[in-house]
C-alpha positions as a Markdown table, in Angstrom:
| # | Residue | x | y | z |
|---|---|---|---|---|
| 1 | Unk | 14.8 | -16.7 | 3.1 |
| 2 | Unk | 11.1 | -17.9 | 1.7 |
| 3 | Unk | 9.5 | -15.6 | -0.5 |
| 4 | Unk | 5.6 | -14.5 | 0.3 |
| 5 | Unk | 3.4 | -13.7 | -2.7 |
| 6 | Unk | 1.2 | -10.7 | -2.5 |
| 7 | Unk | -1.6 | -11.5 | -4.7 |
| 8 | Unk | -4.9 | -9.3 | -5.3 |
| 9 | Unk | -8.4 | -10.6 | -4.2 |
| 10 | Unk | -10.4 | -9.7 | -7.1 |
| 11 | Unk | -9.6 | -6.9 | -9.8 |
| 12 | Unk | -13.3 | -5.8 | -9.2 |
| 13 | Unk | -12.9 | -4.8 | -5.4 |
| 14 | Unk | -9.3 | -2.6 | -6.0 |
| 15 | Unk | -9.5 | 1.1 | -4.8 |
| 16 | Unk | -7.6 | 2.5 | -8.1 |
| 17 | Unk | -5.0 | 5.1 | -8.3 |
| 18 | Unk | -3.8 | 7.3 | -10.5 |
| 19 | Unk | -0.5 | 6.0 | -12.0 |
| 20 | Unk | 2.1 | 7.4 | -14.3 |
| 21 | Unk | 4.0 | 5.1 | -15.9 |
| 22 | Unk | 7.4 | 6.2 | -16.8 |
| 23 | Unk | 9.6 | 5.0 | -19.5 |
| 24 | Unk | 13.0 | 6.9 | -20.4 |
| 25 | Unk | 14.3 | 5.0 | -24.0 |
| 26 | Unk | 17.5 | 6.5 | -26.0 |
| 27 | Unk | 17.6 | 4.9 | -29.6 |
| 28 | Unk | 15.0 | 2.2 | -28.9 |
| 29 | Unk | 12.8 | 2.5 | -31.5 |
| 30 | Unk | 12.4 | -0.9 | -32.5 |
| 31 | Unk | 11.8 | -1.8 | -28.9 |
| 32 | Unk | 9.2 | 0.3 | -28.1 |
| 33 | Unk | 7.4 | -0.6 | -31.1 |
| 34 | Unk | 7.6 | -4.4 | -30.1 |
| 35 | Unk | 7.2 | -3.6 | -26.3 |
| 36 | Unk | 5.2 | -0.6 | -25.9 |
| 37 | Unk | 1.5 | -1.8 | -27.4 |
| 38 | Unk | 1.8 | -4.7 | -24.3 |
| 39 | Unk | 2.2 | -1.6 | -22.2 |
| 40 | Unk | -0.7 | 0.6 | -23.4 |
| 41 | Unk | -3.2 | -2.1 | -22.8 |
| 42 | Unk | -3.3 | -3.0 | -19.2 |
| 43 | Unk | -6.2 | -3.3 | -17.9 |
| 44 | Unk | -6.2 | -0.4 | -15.4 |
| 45 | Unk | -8.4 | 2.5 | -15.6 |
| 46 | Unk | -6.2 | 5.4 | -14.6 |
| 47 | Unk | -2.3 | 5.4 | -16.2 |
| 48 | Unk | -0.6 | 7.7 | -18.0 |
| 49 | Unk | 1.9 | 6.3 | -19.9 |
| 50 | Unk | 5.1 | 8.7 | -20.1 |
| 51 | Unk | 8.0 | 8.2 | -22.8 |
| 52 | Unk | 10.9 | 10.8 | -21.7 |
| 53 | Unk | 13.1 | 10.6 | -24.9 |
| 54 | Unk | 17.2 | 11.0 | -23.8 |
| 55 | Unk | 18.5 | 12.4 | -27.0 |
| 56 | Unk | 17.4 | 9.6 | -28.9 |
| 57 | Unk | 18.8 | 9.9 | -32.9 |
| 58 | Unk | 16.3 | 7.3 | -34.3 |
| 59 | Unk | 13.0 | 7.6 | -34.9 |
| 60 | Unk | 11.3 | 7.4 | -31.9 |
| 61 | Unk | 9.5 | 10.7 | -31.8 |
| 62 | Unk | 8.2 | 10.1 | -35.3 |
| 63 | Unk | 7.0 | 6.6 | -33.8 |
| 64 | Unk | 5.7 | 8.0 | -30.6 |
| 65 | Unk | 3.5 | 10.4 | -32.3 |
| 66 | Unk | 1.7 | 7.6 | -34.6 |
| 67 | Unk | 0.5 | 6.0 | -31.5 |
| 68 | Unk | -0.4 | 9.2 | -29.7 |
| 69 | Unk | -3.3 | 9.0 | -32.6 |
| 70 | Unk | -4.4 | 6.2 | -30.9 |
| 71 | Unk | -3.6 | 6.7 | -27.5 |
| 72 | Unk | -5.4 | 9.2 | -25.3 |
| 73 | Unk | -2.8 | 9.0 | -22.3 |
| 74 | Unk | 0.4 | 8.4 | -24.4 |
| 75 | Unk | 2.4 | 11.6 | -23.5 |
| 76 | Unk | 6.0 | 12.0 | -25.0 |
| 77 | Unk | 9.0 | 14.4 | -24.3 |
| 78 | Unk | 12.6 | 14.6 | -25.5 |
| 79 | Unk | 15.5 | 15.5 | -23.6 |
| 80 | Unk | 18.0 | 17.4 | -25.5 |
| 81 | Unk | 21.1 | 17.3 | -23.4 |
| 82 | Unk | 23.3 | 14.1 | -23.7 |
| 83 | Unk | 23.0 | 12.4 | -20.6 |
| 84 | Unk | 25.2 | 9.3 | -18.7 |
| 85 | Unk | 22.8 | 6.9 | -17.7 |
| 86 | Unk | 19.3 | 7.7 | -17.6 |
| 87 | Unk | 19.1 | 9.3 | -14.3 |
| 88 | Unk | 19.0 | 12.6 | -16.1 |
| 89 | Unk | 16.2 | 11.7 | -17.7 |
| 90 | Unk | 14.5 | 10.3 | -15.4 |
| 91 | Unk | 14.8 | 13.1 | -13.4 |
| 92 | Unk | 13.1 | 15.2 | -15.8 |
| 93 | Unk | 10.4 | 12.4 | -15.7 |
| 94 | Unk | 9.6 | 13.1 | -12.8 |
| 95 | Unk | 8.7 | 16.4 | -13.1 |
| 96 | Unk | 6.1 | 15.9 | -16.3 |
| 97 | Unk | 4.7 | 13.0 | -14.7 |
| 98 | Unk | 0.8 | 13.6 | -13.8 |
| 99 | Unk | 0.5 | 11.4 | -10.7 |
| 100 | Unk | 1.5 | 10.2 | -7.4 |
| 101 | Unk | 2.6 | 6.6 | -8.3 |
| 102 | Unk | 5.4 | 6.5 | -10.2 |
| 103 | Unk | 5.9 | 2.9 | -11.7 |
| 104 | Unk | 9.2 | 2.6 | -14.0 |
| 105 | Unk | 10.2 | 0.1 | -16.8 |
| 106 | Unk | 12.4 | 0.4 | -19.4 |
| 107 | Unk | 11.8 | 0.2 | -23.4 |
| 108 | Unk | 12.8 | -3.7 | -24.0 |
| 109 | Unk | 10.2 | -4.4 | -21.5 |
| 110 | Unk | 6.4 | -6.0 | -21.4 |
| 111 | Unk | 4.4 | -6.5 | -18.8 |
| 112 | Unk | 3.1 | -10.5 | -18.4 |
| 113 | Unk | -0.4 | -9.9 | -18.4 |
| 114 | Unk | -2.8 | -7.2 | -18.6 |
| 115 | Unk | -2.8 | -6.6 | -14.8 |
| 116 | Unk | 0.3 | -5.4 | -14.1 |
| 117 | Unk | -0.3 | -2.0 | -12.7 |
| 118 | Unk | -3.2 | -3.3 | -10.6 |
| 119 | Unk | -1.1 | -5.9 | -8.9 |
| 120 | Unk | 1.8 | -3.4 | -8.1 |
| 121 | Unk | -0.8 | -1.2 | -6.4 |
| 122 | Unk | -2.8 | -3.5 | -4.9 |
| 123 | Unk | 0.8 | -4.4 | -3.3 |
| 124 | Unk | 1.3 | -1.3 | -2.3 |
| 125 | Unk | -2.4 | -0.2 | -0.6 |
| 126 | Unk | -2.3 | -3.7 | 0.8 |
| 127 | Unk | 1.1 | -3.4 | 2.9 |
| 128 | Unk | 0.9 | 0.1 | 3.1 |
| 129 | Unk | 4.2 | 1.4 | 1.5 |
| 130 | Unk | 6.0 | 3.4 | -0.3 |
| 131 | Unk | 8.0 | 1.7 | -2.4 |
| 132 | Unk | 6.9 | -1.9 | -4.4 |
| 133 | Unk | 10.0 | -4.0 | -5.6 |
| 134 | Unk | 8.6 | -6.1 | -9.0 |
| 135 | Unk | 10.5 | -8.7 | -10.2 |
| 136 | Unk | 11.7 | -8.9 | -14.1 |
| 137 | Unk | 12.4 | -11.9 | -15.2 |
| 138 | Unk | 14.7 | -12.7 | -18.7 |
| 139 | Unk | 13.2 | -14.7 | -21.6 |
| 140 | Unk | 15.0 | -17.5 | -22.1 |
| 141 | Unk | 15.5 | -19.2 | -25.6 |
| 142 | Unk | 17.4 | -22.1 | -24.4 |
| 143 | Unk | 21.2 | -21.0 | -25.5 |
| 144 | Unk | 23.9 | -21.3 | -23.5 |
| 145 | Unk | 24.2 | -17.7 | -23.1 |
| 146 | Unk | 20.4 | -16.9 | -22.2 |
| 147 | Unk | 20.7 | -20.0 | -19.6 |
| 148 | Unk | 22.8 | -18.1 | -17.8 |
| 149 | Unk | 21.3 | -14.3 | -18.1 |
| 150 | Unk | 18.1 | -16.1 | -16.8 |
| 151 | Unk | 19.8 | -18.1 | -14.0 |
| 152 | Unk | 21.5 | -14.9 | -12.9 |
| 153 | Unk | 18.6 | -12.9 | -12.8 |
| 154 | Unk | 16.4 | -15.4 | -10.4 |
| 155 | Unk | 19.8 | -15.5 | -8.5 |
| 156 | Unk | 19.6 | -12.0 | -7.8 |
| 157 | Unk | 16.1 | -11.6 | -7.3 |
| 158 | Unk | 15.7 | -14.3 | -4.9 |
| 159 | Unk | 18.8 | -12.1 | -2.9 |
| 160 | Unk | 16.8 | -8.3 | -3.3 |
| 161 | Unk | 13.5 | -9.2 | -2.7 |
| 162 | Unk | 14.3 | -11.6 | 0.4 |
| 163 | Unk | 16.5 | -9.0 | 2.2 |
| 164 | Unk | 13.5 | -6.7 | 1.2 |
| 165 | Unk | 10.6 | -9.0 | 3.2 |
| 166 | Unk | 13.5 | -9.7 | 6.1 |
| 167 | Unk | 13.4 | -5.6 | 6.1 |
| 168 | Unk | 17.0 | -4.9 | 4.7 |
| 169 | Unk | 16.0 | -3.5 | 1.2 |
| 170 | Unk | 18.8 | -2.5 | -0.6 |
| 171 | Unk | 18.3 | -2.8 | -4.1 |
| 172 | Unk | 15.5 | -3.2 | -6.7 |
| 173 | Unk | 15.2 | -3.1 | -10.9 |
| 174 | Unk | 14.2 | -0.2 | -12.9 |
| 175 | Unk | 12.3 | -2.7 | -15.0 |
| 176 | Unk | 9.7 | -3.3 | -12.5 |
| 177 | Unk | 9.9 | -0.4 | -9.6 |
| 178 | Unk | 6.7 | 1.6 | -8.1 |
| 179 | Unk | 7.4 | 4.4 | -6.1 |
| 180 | Unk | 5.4 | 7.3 | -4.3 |
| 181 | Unk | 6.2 | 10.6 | -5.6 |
| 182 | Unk | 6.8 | 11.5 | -1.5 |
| 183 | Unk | 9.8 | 9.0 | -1.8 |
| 184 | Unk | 11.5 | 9.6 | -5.0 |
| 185 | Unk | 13.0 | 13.3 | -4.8 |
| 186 | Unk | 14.9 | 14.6 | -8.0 |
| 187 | Unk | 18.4 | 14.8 | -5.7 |
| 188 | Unk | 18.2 | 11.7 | -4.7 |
| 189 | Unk | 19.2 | 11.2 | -8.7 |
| 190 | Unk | 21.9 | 13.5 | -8.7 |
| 191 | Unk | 23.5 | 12.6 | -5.6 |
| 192 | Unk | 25.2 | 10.2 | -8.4 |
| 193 | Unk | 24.7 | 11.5 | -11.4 |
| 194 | Unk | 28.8 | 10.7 | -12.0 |
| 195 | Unk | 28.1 | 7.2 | -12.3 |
| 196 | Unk | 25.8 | 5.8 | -15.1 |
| 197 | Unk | 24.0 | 3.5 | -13.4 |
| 198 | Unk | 22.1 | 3.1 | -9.8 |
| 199 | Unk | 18.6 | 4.8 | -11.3 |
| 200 | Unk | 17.1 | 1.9 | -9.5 |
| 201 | Unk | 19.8 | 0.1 | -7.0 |
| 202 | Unk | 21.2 | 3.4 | -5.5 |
| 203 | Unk | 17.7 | 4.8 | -5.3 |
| 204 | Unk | 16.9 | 2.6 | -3.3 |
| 205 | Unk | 19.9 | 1.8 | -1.1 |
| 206 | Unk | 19.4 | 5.4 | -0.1 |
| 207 | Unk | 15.5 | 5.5 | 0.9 |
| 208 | Unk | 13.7 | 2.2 | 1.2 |
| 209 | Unk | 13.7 | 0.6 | 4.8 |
| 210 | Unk | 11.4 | -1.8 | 6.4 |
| 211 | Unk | 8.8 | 0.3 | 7.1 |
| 212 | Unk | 8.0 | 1.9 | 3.8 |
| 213 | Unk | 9.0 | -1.0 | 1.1 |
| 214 | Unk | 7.7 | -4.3 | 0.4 |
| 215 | Unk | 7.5 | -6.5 | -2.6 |
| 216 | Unk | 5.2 | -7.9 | -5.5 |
| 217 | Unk | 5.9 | -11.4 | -7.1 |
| 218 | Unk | 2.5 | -12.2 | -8.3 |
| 219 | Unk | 2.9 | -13.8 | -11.6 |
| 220 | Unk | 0.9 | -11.3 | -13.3 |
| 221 | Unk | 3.0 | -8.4 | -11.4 |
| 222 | Unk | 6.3 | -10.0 | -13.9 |
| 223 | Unk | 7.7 | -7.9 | -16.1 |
| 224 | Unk | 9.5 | -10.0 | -19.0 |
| 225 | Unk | 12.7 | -8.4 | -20.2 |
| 226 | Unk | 15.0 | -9.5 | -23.3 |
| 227 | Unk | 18.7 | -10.6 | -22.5 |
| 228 | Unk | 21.6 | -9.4 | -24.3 |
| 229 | Unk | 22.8 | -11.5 | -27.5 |
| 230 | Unk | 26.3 | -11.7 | -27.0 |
| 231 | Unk | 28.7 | -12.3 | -24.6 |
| 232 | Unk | 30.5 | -9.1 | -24.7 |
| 233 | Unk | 27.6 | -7.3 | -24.3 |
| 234 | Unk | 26.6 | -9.4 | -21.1 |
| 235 | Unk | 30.3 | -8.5 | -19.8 |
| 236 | Unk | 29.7 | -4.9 | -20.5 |
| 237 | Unk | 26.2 | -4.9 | -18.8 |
| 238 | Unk | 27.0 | -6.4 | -15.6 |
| 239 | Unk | 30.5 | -4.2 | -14.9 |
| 240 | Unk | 28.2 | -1.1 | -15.5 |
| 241 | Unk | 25.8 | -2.6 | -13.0 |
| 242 | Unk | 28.9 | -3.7 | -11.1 |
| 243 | Unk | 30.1 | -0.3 | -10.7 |
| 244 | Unk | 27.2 | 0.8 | -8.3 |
| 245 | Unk | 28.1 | -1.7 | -5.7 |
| 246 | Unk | 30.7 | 0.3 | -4.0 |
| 247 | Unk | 28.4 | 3.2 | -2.9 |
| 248 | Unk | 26.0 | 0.6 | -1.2 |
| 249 | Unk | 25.5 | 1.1 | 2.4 |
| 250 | Unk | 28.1 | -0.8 | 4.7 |
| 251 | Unk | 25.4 | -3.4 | 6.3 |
| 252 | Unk | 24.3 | -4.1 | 2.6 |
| 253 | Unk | 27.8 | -4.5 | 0.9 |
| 254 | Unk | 28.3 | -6.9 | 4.5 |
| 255 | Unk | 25.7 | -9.1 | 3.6 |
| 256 | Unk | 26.5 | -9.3 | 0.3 |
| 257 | Unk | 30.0 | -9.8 | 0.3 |
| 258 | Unk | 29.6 | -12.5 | 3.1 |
| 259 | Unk | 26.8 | -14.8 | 0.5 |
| 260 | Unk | 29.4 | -14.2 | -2.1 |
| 261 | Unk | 32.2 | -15.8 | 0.3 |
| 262 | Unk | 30.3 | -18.1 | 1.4 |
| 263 | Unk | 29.3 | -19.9 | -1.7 |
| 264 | Unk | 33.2 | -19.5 | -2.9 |
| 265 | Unk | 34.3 | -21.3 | 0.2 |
| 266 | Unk | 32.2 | -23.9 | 0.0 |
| 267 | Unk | 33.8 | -25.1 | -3.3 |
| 268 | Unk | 37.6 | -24.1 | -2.3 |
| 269 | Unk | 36.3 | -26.6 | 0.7 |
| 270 | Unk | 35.6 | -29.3 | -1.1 |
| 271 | Unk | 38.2 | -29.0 | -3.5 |
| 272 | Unk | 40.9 | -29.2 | -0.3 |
| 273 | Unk | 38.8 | -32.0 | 1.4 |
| 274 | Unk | 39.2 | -34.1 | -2.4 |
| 275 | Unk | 43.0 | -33.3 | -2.8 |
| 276 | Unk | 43.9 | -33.4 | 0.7 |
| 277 | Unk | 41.7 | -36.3 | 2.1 |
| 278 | Unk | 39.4 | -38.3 | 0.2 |
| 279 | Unk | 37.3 | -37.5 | -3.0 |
| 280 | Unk | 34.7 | -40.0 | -1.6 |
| 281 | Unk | 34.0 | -37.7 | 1.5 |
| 282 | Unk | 34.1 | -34.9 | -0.7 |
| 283 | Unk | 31.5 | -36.3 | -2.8 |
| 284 | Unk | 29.8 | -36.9 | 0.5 |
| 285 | Unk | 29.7 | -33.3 | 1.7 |
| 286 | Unk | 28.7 | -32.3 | -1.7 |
| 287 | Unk | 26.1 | -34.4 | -2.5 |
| 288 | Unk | 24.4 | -33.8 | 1.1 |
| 289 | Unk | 24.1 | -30.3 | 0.4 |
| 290 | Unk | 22.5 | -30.7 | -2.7 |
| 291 | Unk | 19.7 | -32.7 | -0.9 |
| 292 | Unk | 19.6 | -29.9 | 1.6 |
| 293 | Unk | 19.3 | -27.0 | -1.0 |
| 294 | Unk | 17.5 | -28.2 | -4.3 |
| 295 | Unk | 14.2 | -28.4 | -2.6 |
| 296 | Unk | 14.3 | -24.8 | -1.6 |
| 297 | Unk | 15.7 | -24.0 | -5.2 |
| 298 | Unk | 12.5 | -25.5 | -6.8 |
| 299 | Unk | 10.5 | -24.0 | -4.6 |
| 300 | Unk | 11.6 | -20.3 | -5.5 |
| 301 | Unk | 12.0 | -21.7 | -9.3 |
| 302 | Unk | 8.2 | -21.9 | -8.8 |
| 303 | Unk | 7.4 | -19.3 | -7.6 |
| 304 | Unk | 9.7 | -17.0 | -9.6 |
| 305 | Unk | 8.7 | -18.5 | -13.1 |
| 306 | Unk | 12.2 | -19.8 | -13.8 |
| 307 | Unk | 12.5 | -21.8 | -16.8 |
| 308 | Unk | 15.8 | -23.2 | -16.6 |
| 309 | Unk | 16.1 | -27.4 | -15.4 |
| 310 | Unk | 16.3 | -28.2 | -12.2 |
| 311 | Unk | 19.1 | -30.5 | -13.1 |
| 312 | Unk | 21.0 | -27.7 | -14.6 |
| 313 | Unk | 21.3 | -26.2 | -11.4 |
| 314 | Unk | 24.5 | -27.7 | -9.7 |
| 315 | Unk | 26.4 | -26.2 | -13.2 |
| 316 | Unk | 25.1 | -23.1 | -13.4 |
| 317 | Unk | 25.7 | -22.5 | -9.4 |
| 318 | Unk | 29.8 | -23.9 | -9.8 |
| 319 | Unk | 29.7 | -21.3 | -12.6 |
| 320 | Unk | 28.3 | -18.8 | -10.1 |
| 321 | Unk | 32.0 | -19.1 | -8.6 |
| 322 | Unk | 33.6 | -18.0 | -11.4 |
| 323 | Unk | 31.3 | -15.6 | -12.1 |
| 324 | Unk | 32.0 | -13.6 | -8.8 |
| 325 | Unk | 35.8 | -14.1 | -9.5 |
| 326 | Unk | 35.5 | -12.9 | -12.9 |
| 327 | Unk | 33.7 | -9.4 | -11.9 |
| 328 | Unk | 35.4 | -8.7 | -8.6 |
| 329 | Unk | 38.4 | -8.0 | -11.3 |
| 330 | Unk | 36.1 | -6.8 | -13.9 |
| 331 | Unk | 35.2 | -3.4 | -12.0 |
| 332 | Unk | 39.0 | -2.4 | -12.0 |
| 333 | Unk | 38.8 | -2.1 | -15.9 |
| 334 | Unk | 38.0 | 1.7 | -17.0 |
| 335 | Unk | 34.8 | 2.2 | -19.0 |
| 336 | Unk | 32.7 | 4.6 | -20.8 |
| 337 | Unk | 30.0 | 6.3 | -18.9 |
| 338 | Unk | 27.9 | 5.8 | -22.0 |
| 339 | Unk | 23.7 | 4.3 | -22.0 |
């Protein structure tokens, strides 16, 4: 499925909006130091910028309040009830939040360029909907490990935001999400408050459909997010996210379970063909395929700002494999509903 960009004319000839921008952050002081100033200066004339506080037993507030003498539209709140996940907090977002337009991101966040805001709504005015998916790409230092986050993320984008434009939406990232206020009632949140995740995924599984969502992968729209440093925590992130999968709707967990397949298949295939047959004609099949597909996967490396080698990407897709078999156990393991 080929991605479209949806790219503003002119920052000069936008119809602004009111916007409230909506962070929820537990313990993430140093983040928001780092992350938040990127934030605060987009170049948009009319944002709030909200920072809903979940409990948080580092300095945050203290922080929050230094830049408030700075910033005219920095509001701050704290939520004193321990909440799973950050739908709680979210949802009490909602409810101090100023504006219409909602746009989400998260503390370890910051926006690409200055004109981040403008190109979400200019997204949104220009399609007419209710709901822009943004895309949030991982930094990438070169390790092994970040290789991988980064891969896994474009992966993963490329799937969301072209069942999005083929009008099958069914998840997006609460790194980079713009909503109407019309579409993003507070039950919707606690129609899964048992589960610590699916702010974002479940959100939208429940409400977006072809005629009210549409995407934004203007570079300048990108919202670059730090990866986790170790692989525990990488295992830990992905079964929470993991864990959200099973309340999809059926169509959704369909398609997705058939790509997954699919690309399992093909290697089981070619592994048979090699032990069974010949390894040459294995080879064959293989290497044909790669001709077929590595065109299309620089293409959407393009356009999605991906940073790993092309070369690298026969590896990191065979690893893809394992990846799937890896997690498809991985959600059987208890866990802590825990941020």
């Amino acid at each position: 499925m080929e991605l479209t960009k949806v790219r503003s004319t002119s920052p000069k000839k936008d119809h602004n909006e009111p916007v409230s921008l909506v962070i929820c952050a537990k313990n993430e002081e140093s983040n928001l130091k780092n992350k938040l100033p990127k934030v605060l200066k987009q170049q948009y004339p009319l944002f709030e910028t909200l920072i809903i506080d979940d409990n948080s037993e580092d300095h945050t507030a203290l922080l929050i309040k230094k830049m408030q003498n700075k910033e005219r539209y920095l509001t701050y709140h704290k939520v004193i009830q321990n909440n799973d996940g950050k739908k709680g907090a979210l949802k009490i977002g909602l409810d101090y939040a100023r504006h219409s337009w909602l746009l989400l991101t998260d503390a370890d966040c910051s926006p690409k360029s200055g004109y981040w805001i403008q190109e979400m709504l200019n997204s949104a005015k220009a399609k007419k909907a209710k709901i822009i998916l943004g895309y949030s790409p991982f930094y990438n230092n070169g390790s092994v490990l970040n290789q991988w986050i980064h891969f896994e993320g474009w992966l993963t984008g490329i799937q969301y935001l072209s069942f999005a434009i083929k009008g099958t939406p069914y998840m997006g990232v609460g790194r980079n999400l713009l909503y109407h206020r019309s579409i993003l009632k507070p039950e919707l949140l606690e129609k899964h408050m048992d589960l610590k995740s699916g702010d974002d995924d479940l959100t939208i599984n429940q409400v977006a459909h072809k005629s009210n969502t549409h995407i934004c992968i203007s570079p300048d729209s990108f919202v670059m997010t730090d990866p986790v440093l170790s692989w525990l925590k990488y295992f830990r992130q992905k079964r929470r996210h993991f864990s959200t999968a099973h309340r999809y709707k059926f169509i959704h967990k369909l398609f997705l379970s058939l790509f997954s397949f699919s690309h399992l298949l093909f290697y089981v295939s070619i592994l048979y063909i090699a032990v069974s047959y010949s390894f040459f004609w294995a080879l064959i099949v293989y290497i044909t395929r790669l001709i077929l597909i590595l065109p299309v996967a620089y293409k959407l490396m393009k356009k999605l700002d991906a940073t790993f080698k092309l070369w690298m990407f026969p590896f990191l897709e065979i690893s893809q494999c394992f990846f799937y078999i890896l997690f498809s156990f991985a959600v059987l393991i208890p866990k802590k509903n825990t941020w």
